[in-house]
C-alpha positions as CSV (number, residue, x, y, z in Angstrom):
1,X,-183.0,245.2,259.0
2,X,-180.2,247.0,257.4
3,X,-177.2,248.9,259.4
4,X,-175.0,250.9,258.9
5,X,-171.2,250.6,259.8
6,X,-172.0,252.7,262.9
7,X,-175.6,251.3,263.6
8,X,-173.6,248.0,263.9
9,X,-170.9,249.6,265.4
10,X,-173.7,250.5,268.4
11,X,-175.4,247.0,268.6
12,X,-172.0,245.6,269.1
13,X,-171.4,247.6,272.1
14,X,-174.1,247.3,273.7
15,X,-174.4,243.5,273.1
16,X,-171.1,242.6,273.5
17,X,-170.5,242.4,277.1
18,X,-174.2,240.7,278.1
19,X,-173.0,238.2,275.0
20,X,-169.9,237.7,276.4
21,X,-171.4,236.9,279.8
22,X,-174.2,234.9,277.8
23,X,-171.2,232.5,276.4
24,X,-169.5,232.0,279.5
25,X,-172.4,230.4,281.0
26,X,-172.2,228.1,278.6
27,X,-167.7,227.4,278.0
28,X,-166.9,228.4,281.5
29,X,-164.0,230.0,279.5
30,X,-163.5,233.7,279.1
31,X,-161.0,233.2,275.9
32,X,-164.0,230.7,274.5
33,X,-166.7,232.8,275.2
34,X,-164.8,236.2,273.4
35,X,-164.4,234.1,270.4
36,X,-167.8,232.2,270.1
37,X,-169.2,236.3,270.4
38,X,-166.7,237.8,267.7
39,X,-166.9,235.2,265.7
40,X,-170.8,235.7,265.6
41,X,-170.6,239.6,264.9
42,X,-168.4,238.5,262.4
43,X,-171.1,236.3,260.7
44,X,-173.9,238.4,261.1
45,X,-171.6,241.3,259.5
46,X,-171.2,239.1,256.3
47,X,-174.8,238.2,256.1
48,X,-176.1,241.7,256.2
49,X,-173.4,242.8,253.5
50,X,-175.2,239.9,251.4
51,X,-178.2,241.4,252.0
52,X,-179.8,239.3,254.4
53,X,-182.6,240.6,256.8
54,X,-182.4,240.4,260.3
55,X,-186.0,241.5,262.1
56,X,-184.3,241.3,265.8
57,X,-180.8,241.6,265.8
58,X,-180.4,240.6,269.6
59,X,-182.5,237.8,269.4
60,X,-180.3,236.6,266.4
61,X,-177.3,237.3,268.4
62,X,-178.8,235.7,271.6
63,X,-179.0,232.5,269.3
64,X,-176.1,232.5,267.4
65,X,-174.1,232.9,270.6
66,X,-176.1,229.7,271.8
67,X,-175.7,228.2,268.9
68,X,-171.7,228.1,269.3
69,X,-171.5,227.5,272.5
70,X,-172.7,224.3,272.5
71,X,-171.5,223.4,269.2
72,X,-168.1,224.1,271.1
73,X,-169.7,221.9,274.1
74,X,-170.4,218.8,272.0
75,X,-167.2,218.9,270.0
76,X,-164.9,219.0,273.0
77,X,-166.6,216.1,274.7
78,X,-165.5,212.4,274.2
79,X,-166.6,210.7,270.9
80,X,-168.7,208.1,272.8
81,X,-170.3,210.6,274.9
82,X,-173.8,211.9,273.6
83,X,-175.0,213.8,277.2
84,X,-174.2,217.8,277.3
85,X,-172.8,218.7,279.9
86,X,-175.0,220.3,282.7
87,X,-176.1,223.8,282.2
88,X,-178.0,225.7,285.1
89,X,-181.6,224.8,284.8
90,X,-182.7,228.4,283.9
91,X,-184.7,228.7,280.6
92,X,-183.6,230.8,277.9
93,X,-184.9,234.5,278.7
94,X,-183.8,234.0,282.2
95,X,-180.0,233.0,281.3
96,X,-180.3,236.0,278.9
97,X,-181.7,238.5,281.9
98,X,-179.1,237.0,283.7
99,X,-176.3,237.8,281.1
100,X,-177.3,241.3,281.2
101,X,-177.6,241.8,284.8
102,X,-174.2,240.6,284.8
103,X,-172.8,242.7,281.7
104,X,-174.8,246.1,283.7
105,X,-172.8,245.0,286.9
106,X,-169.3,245.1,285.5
107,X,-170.2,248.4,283.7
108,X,-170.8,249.6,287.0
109,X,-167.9,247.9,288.6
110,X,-165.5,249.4,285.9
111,X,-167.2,253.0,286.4
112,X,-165.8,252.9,290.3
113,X,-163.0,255.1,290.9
114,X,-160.0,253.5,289.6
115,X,-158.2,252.5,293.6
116,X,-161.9,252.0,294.8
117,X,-162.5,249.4,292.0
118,X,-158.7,248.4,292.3
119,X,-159.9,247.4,296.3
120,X,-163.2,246.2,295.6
121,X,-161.8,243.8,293.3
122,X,-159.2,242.6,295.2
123,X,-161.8,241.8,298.1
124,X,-164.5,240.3,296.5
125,X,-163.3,238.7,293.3
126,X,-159.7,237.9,294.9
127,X,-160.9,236.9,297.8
128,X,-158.1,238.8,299.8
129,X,-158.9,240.1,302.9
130,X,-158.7,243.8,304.3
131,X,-155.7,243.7,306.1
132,X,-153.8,241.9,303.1
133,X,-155.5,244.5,300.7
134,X,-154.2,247.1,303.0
135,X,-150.5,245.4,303.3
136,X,-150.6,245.1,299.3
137,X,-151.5,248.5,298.8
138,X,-149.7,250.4,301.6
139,X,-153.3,251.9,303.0
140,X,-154.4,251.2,306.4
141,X,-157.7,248.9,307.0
142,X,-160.1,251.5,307.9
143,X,-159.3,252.9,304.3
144,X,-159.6,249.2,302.5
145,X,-163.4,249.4,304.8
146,X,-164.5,252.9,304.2
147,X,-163.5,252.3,300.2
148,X,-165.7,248.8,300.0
149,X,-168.0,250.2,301.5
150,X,-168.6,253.2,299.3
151,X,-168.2,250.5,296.2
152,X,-170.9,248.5,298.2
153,X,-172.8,251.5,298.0
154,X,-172.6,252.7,294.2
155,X,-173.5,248.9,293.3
156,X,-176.4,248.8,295.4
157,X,-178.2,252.1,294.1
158,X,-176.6,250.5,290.3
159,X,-178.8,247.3,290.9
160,X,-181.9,248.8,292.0
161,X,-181.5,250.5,289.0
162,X,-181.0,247.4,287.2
163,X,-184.0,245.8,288.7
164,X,-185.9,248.9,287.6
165,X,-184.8,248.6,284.3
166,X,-185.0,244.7,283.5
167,X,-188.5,244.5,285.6
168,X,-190.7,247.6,285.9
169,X,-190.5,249.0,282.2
């Protein structure tokens, strides 16, 4: 497969996000996780200026991403340990539809209105409650309600068209 600058340019936005989320699963560290994907686009940049031939990009990706994380994994871990650690017993393709659910549900969350996504964010990722969302933001409850809700909403109608997507083409 050979790219272009801006054919590359387009894989890496489109992959970087699911990767990202792909990574995590595996550090449990957003810095870690940025890296191990950057560092990847990196490589796979060099090797195609070399000339190498990539059939499935993602797939590469998908692996190399892998591939660091738990080479990052075993080389934090103790000397005298040989056991990874734990990881979710999910197989391969499902950690992967899972990365990209994830990546398609922060796309969404980032295209809510900016003081809708503001809210929303402080609820359900903060964990704040309505009336300390509304004493933070100077808005009464009903407001912090009415604007969750209408986020609730968007995201639902996003993820049935995520299942759509991931499960019925």
């Amino acid at each position: 497969m050979e790219l272009s600058a801006k054919e590359f340019e387009e894989h890496f936005r489109c992959l970087y996000r699911p990767l990202n989320m792909y990574a995590l699963r595996y550090t449990e560290n957003l810095d870690d996780a940025e890296d191990i994907v950057q560092q990847a686009f990196s490589d796979v940049w060099e090797k195609l200026a070399e000339g190498m031939h990539i059939q499935n990009l993602k797939a590469y990706m998908y692996q190399a991403v892998r591939n660091r994380s738990l080479n990052l994994i075993a080389n934090r871990q103790a000397p005298c340990e040989n056991e990874m650690p734990d990881i979710e017993d999910q197989t391969e393709e499902e950690r992967i539809l899972q990365s990209e659910r994830d990546a398609r549900l922060w796309t969404a969350i980032d295209r809510l209105p900016t003081e809708r996504r503001k809210i929303f964010l402080l609820s359900k990722r903060d964990g704040l409650t309505y009336q300390e969302i509304a004493n933070e933001l100077n808005l009464s409850v009903k407001t912090v309600e009415h604007q969750i809700s209408k986020a609730l909403k968007a995201l639902r109608e996003t993820s049935i068209k995520i299942y759509s997507f991931l499960f019925l083409n």
